[in-house]
N, C-alpha and C positions, 0 to 999 in steps of 0.2 A: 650583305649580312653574312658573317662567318657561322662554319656549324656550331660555334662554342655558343655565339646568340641567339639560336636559331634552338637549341638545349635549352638553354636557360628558360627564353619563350614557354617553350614546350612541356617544361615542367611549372611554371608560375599556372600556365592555364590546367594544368593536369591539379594542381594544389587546388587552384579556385575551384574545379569543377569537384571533389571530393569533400570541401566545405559544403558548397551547394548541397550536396547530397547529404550533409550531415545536418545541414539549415532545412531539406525535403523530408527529414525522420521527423522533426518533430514539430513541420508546418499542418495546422489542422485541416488543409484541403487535399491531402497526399492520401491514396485510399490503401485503407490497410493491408490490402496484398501488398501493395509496395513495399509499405514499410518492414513487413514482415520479410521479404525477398532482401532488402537492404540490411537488415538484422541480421538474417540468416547469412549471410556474403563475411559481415564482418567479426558472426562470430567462428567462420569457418577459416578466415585470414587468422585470425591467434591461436585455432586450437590446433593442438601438437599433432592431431589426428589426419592424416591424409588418404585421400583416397589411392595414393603410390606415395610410399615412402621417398623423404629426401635423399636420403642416399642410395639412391639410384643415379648415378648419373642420367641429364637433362629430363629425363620423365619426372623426375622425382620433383622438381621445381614448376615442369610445364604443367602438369594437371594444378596446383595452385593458380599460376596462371592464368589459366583457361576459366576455369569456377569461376574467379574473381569479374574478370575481363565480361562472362556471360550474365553473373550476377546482375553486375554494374548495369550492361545493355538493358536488361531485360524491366530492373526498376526504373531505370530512367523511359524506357515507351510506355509504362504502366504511368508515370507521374503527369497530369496536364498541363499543357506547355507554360499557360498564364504561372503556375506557383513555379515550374524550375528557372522560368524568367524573374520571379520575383526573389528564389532563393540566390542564384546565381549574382544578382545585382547587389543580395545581402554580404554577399563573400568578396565580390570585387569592392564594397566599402570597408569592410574588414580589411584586407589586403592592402588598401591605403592608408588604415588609418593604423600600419601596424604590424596588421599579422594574427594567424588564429589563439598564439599562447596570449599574448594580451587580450583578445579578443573573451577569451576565457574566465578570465581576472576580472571583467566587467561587469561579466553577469549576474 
């Protein structure tokens, strides 16, 4: 397998796992610090406000990063495994039958 599929892989499972996480905000067995910890991650990924300015070079990008990356960890050991197994298998049907912009339109 070349690194260009080896990429590709790597981002289809990074896509399914952030569906997942969006199928664990508003699964009724995900316990509210999670969801709050997953809230809080993506409402710090949109806002203009950083804790180091982007223009900085590389710091300015890496403390996004980092928040994001630790957010993530940190809701997903909070989530129990049964609902991120049951969100995750919701997003890998999704992913076949489509993709999350369709998947959107159905609801």
């Amino acid at each position: 397998m070349g690194w260009v599929a080896r990429v590709k892989e790597k981002a289809r499972a990074l896509k399914i796992e952030l569906h997942a996480m969006w199928f664990a905000i508003k699964h009724p067995g995900t316990p509210w610090l999670a969801k709050a910890v997953l809230i809080g991650v993506l409402l710090y990924a949109a806002s203009p406000i950083d804790l180091i300015p982007d223009f900085i070079p590389l710091f300015g990008m890496l403390d996004d990063i980092l928040v994001i990356v630790a957010g993530l960890w940190l809701a997903r050991r909070m989530i129990p495994p049964e609902v991120m197994a049951e969100c995750r298998e919701k997003a890998r049907t999704i992913d076949r039958e489509g993709g999350l912009i369709r998947s959107l339109f159905r609801e």
